[in-house]
C-alpha positions as CSV (number, residue, x, y, z in Angstrom):
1,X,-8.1,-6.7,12.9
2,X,-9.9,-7.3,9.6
3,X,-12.0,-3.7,10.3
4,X,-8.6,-1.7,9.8
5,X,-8.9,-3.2,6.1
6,X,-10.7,-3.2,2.9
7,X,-11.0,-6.0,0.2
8,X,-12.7,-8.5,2.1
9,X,-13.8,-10.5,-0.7
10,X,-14.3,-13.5,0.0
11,X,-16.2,-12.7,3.1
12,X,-18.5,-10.3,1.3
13,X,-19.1,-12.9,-1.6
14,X,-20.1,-15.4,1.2
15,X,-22.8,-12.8,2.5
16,X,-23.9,-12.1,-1.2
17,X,-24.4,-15.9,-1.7
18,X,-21.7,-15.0,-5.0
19,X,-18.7,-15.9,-6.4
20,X,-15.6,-13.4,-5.5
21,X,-15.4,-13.5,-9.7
22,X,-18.8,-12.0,-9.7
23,X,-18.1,-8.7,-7.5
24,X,-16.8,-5.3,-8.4
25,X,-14.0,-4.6,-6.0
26,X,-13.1,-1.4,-5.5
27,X,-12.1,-1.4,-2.0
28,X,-8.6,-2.9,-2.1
29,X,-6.2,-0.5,-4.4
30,X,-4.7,-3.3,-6.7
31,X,-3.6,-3.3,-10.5
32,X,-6.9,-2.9,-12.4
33,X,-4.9,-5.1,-15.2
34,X,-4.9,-8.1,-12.9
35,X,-1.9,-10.4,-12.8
36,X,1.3,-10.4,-15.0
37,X,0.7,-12.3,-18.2
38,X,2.3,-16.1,-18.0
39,X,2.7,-16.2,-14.1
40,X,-0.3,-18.3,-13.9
41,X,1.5,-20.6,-16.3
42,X,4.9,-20.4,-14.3
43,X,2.7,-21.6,-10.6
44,X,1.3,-24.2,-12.1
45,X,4.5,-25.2,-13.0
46,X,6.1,-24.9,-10.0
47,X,2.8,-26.3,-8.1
48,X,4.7,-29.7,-7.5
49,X,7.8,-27.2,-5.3
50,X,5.1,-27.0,-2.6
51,X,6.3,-31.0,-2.0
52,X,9.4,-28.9,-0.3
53,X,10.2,-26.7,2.2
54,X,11.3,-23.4,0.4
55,X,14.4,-21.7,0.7
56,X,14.8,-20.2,4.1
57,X,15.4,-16.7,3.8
58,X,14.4,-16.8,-0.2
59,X,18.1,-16.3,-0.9
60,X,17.5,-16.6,-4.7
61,X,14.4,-14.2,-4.4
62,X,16.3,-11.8,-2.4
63,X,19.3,-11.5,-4.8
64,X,17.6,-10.9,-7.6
65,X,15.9,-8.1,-6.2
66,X,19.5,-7.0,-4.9
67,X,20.5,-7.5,-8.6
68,X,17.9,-5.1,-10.0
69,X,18.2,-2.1,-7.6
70,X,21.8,-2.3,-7.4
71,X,22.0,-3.3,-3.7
72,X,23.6,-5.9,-1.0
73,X,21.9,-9.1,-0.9
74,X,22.5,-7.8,2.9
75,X,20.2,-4.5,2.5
76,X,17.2,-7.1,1.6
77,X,14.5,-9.2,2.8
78,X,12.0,-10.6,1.3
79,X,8.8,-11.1,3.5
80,X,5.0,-12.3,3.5
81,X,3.7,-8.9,2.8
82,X,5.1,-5.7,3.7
83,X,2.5,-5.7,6.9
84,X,5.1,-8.6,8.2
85,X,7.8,-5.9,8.2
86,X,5.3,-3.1,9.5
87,X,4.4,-5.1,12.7
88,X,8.5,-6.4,13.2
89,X,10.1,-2.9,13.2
90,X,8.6,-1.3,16.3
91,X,8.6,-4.7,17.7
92,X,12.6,-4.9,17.0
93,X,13.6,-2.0,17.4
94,X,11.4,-0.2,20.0
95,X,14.6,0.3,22.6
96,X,16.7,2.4,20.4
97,X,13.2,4.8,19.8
98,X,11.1,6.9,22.0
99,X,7.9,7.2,20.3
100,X,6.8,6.7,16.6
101,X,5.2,9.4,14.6
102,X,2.9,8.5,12.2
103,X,1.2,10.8,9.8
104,X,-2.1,10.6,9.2
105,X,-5.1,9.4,7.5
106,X,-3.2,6.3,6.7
107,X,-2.8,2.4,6.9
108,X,-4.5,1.4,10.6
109,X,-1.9,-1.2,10.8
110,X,1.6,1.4,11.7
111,X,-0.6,2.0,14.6
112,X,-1.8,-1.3,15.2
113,X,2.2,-2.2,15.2
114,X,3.2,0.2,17.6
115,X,0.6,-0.8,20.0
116,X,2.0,-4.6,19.7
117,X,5.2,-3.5,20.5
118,X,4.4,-1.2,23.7
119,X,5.8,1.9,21.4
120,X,3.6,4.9,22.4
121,X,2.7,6.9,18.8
122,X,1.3,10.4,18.1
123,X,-0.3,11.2,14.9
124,X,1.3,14.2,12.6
125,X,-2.3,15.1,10.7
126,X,-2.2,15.7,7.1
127,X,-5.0,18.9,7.0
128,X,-7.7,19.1,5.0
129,X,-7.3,22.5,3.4
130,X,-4.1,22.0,2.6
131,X,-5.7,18.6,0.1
132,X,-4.0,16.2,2.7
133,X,-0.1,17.1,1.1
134,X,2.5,16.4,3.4
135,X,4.3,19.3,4.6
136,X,7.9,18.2,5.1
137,X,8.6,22.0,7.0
138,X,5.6,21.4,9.3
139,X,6.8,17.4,9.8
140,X,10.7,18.3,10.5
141,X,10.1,21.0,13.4
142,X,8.4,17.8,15.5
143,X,11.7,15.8,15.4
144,X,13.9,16.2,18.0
145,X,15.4,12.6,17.8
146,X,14.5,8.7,18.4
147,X,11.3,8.5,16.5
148,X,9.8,6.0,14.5
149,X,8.1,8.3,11.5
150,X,5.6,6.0,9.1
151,X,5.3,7.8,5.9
152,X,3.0,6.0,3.0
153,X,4.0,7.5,-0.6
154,X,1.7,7.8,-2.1
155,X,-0.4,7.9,0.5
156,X,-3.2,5.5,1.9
157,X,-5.8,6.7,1.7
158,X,-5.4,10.3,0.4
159,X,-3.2,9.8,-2.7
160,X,-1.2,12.2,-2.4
161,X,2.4,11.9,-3.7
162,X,5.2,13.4,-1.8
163,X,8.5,13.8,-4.4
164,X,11.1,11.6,-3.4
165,X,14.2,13.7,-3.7
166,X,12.2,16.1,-1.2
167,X,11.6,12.6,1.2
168,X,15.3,11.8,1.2
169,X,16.4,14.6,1.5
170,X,14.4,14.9,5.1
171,X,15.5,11.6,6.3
172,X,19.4,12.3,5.8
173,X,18.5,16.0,7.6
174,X,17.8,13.8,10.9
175,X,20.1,10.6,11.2
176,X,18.8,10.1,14.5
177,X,15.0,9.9,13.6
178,X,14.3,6.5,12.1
179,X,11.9,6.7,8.9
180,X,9.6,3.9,7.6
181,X,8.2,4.9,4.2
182,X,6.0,2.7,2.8
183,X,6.5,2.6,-1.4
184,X,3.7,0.0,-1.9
185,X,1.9,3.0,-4.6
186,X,4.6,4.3,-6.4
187,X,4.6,1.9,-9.0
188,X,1.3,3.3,-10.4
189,X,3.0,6.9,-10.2
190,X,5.8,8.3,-12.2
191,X,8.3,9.0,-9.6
192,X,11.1,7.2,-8.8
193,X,12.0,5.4,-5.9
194,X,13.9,5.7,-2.6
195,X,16.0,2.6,-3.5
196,X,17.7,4.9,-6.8
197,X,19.1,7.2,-3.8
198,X,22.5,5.8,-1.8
199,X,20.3,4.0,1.6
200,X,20.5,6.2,4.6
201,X,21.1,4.4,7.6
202,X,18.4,5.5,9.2
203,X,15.8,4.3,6.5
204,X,13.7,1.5,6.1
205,X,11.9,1.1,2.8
206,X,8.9,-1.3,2.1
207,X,8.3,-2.1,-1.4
208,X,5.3,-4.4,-1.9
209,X,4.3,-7.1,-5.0
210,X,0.7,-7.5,-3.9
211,X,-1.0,-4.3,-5.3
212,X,1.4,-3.6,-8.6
213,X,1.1,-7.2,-10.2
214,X,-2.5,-8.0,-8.6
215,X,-1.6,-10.8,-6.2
216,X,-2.8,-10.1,-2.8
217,X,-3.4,-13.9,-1.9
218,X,0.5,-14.8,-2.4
219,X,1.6,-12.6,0.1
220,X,4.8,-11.0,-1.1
221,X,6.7,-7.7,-0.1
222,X,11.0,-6.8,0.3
223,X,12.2,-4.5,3.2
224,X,15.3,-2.4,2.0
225,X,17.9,-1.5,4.8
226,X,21.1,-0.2,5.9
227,X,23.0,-3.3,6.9
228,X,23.1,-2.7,10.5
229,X,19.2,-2.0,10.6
230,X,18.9,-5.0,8.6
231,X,21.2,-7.1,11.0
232,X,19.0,-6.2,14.1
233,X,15.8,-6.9,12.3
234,X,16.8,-10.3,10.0
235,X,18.0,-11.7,13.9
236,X,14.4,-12.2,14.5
237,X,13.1,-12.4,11.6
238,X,11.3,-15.9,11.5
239,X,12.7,-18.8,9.2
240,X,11.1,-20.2,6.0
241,X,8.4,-16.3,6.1
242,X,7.8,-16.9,2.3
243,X,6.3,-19.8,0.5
244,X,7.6,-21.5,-2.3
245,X,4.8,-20.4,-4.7
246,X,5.4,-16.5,-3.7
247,X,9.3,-17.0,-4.1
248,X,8.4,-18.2,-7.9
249,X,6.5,-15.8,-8.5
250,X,8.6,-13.1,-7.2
251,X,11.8,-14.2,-9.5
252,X,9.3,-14.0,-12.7
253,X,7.9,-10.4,-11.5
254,X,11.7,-9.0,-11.1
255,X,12.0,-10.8,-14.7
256,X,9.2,-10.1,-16.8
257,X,6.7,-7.8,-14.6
258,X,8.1,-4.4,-15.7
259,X,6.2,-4.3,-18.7
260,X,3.0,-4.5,-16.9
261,X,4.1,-1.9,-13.9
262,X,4.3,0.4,-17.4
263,X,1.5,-0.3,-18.2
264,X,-0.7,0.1,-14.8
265,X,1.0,3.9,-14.8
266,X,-0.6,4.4,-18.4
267,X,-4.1,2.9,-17.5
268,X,-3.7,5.1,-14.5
269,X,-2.7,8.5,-16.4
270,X,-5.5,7.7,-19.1
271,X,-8.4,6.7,-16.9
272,X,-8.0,8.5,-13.5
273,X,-8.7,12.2,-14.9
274,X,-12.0,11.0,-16.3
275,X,-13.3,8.8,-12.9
276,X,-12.3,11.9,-11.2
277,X,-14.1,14.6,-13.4
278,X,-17.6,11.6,-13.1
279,X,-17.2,11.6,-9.4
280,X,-16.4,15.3,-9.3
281,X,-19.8,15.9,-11.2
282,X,-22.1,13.5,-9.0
283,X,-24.4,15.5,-6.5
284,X,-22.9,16.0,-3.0
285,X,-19.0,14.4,-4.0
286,X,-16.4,16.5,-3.8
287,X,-12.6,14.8,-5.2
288,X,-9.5,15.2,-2.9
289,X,-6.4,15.7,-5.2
290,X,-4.4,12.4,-5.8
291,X,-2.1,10.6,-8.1
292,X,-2.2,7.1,-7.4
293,X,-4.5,4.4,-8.4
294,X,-7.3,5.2,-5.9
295,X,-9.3,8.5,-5.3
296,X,-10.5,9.7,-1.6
297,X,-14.0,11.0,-2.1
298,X,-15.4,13.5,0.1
299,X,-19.4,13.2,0.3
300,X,-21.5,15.8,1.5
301,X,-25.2,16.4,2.0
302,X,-27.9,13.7,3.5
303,X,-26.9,10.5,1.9
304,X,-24.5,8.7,4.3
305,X,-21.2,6.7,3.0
306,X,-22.4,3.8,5.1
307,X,-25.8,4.1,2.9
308,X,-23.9,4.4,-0.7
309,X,-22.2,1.2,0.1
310,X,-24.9,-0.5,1.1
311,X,-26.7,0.3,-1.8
312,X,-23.7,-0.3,-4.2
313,X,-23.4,-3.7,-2.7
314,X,-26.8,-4.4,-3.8
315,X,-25.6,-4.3,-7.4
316,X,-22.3,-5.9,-6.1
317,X,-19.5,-3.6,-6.4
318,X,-17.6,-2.7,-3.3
319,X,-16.0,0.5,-2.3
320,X,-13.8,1.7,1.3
321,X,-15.8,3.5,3.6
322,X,-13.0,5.7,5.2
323,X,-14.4,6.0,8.6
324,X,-12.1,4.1,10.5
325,X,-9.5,6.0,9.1
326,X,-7.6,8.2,12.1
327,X,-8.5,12.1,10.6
328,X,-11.5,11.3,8.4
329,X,-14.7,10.4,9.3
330,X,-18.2,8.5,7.9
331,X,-18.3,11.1,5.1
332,X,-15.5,9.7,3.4
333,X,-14.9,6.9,0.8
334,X,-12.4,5.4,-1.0
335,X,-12.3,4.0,-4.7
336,X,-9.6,1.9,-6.8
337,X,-9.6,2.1,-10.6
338,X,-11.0,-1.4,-12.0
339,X,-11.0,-2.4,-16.0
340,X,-12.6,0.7,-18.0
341,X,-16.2,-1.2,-18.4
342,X,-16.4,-2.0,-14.3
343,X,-14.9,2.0,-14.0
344,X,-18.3,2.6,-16.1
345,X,-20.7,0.3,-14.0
346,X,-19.6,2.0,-10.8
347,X,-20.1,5.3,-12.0
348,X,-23.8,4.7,-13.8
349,X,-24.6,2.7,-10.1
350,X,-23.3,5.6,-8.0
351,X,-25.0,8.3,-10.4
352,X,-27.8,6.8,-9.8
353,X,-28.0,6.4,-6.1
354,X,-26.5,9.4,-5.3
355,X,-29.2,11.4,-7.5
């Protein structure tokens, strides 16, 4: 399971005989700003809740993110990551669907889930030449009717946005296709959300904390649906699926963590043109089009992706080799932006191996 992944930290730290502190990652696409300031504060605070058992659906947690997208408390749940909600739809609602569609490269895990669940899926391949941009045309003329579609937008691992008027639009065009679009990237983008459009009923949106405010280790993620989606899916939904410490923090985050989501988009429009112009100019790389906070690499020539991590883990920084990846292959890597000076100490290590 952990293969399917990147940012394995702590692991790599181990084998490095480091501190996590002391690595460059650039394999996992979080918020180079790091946490929201003052939620350290507020867990330490709250440190002394873990005495209890938390709320058991994280009803507070879950109306205040009703609250700020002007939804039903009944539309929402909140989860431990949106993977808990990626592996629990096929699995809950496999006999209403035929077969899932998921389009591809993407996050292993959709079709990790749809194996779990006994749901046979095809892949829907984003092409090359076209700079991995969905084709909504291409996509509709394979419905017919009781799929499961996985979208990610933006993208994992290709960046590529898809506008979502043009997504909405194509899920209310086939009610009886069920869509799961992943919106754990749009918060580094400029384009608004699924949740500002009325909920189709056949849509289920997943809307993640971990990467935007930089805390992967509390596990936190909401799943937006139509009631009676959400009614099917919340009667197995396992009591007590987010700790106390995560429901704090998610109650700051819908309080005080739009400020930083601001400014993540802004580090991202100033500092993404320039690592994509360095990478551009390095022998052998060439840059797939994106908009998020991580850049697909293609790299050509002798030198091996497999070989360029290696030697980049040597000075301890870490970057995704894309090979398991369903469409790419060993020549392809992926890299998250980090602070401007660990941006700069990746691109003076890889200029210099790659030359």
């Amino acid at each position: 399971m952990s293969t399917l992944h990147g940012g394995n930290i702590i692991n790599t730290a181990k084998e490095l005989g480091c501190r996590p502190d002391q690595l460059i990652d650039m394999s996992s696409n979080l918020s180079p700003l790091g946490m929201v300031p003052g939620l350290d504060e507020v867990l330490r605070k709250g440190i002394a809740e873990i005495a209890y058992l938390p709320e058991t659906a994280s009803e507070s947690l879950v109306q205040a993110f009703a609250d700020k997208h002007g939804l039903s408390p009944a539309n929402i749940l909140a989860g431990n990551g949106t993977t808990e909600f990626i592996y629990n739809i096929p699995l809950t609602l496999a006999d209403r669907l035929r077969h899932a569609l998921i389009v591809t490269p993407t996050y292993g895990d959709y079709d990790q889930a749809c194996a779990w669940a006994g749901l046979p899926a095809t892949h829907f391949p984003l092409r090359r030449h076209e700079e991995f941009r969905l084709d909504l045309h291409r996509l509709q003329a394979q419905l017919s009717g009781r799929e499961l579609v996985f979208i990610c937008n933006p993208n994992n691992p290709t960046s590529g946005l898809t506008a979502s008027a043009d997504l909405n639009a194509c899920i209310r065009c086939h009610p009886d296709t069920l869509f799961v679009v992943d919106e754990s990237y749009l918060p580094f983008v400029r384009e608004r959300s699924l949740l500002s459009f009325p909920l189709p009923e056949n849509l289920c949106l997943l809307r993640s904390f971990s990467k935007i405010y930089g805390i992967p280790g509390l596990r936190l993620g909401f799943l937006a649906a139509d009631a009676k989606i959400m009614a099917r899916i919340t009667s197995r939904h396992k009591p007590w699926g987010v700790n106390r410490l995560a429901q704090i923090a998610g109650e700051y985050l819908l309080k005080y963590g739009d400020a930083r989501a601001e400014e993540n988009i802004r580090f991202v429009e100033q500092n993404r043109p320039a690592m994509a112009a360095a990478l551009a100019a390095m022998p052998g790389v060439e840059v797939i089009p994106g908009t998020a906070n991580f850049i697909l690499n293609l790299l050509k020539g002798e030198t091996t992706v497999e070989y360029l991590r290696e030697k980049l883990l040597e000075q301890r920084i870490m970057i995704r080799n894309c090979a398991n990846f369903v469409g790419l292959d060993e020549h392809y890597f992926r890299i998250s932006l980090k602070t401007e000076e660990e941006n700069r100490l990746f691109i003076n290590a890889c200029g210099s191996i790659l030359k």
